[in-house]
N, C-alpha and C positions, 0 to 999 in steps of 0.2 A: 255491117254484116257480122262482124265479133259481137256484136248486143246481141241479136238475132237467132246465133249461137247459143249463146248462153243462156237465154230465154227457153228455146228448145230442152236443152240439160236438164236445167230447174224445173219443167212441165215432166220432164219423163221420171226424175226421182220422185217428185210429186205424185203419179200414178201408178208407182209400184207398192205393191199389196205384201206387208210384210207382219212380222210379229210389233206390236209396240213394246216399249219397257213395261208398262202394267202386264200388258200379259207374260212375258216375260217372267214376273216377277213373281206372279202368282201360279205360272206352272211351275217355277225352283220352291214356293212354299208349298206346296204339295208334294211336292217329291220329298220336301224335307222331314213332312210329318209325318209321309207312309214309311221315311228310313228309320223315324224316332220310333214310330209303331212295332219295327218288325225288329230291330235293336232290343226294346222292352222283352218281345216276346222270348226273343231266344238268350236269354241271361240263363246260364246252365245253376244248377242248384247240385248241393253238395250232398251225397245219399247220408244215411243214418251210421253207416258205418267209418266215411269218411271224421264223421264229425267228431264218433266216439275217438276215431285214432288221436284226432289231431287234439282233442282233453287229454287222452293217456298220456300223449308227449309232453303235453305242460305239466300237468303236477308229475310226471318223472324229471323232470326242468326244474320243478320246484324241490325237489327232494335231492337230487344232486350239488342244486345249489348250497343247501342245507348242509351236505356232505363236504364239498368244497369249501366254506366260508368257513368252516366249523361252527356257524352259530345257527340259530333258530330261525325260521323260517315259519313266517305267519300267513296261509291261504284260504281268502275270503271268496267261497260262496254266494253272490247275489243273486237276484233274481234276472241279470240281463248281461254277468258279466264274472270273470273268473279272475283275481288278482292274487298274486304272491307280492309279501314285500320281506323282504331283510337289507337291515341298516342300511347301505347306501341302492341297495338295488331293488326295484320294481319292476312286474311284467303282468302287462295287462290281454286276457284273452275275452275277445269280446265274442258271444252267441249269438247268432241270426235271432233276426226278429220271432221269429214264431217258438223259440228256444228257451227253457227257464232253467233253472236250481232252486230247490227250498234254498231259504237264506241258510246258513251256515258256516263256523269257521274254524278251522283246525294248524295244529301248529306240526311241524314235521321239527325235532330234535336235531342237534349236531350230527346224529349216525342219521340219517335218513329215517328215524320211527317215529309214531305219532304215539300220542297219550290215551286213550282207548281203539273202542270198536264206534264204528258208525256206518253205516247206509244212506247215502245220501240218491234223489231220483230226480232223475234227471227228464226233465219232460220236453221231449223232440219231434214236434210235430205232433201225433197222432199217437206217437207211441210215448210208453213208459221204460226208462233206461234207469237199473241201480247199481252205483258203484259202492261196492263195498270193502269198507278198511277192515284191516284184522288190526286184533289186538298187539300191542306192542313192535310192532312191525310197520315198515313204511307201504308194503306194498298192499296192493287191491285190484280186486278183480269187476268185469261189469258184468251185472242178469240182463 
């Protein structure tokens, strides 16, 4: 009679209609690629003005540092990235992708001043951004 039981059990889980692990498996990797889909989509992007600040902060970082160390202060320009270096300190500002600088490099003195005028343009996306150094003076303004 216990066999007979048992028998019965095994036929009735046998006959229930359910999810298998493949499918399973394959509605979690659908769900997974429509969360990676819509994750991509909403990556917020940093407006034009955000980006000018956050340059104006570094080379005032840079010029401070210049002011602090008392020494020289050398900031290089590339075309994908923005570096200060003095003796034992470096700081690196990297650009979004779609972001450039003509190459250029200029040095900020113990008082925070630089050794000419220069323009440098800054290309952000679609637009054209120029910071401009004054003469004899650390500070600059952007068009």
């Amino acid at each position: 009679m216990e066999n007979v039981f048992r028998l019965m059990m095994v036929k009735h889980m046998f006959n229930k209609s359910g999810f298998t692990l493949i499918e399973t498996l394959f509605v979690f990797m659908i769900m997974c690629m429509l969360f990676v889909l819509s994750f991509r989509i909403h990556i917020p992007q940093k407006s034009d003005t955000v980006k000018i600040e956050e340059i104006t902060r570094f080379l005032n970082q840079a010029k401070m540092t210049a002011m602090n160390q008392k020494n020289q202060v050398k900031v290089i320009f590339g075309a994908d990235e923005i570096l200060y270096e003095c003796q034992d300190i470096s700081e690196k500002y990297v650009l979004d992708t779609q972001d450039s600088f003509v190459p250029y490099e200029l040095t900020f003195n113990e008082n925070g001043n630089i050794h000419g005028a220069k323009t440098l343009t800054y290309y952000c996306g679609q637009h054209q951004y120029h910071l401009v150094f004054q003469i004899g003076s650390g500070s600059f303004y952007v068009e």
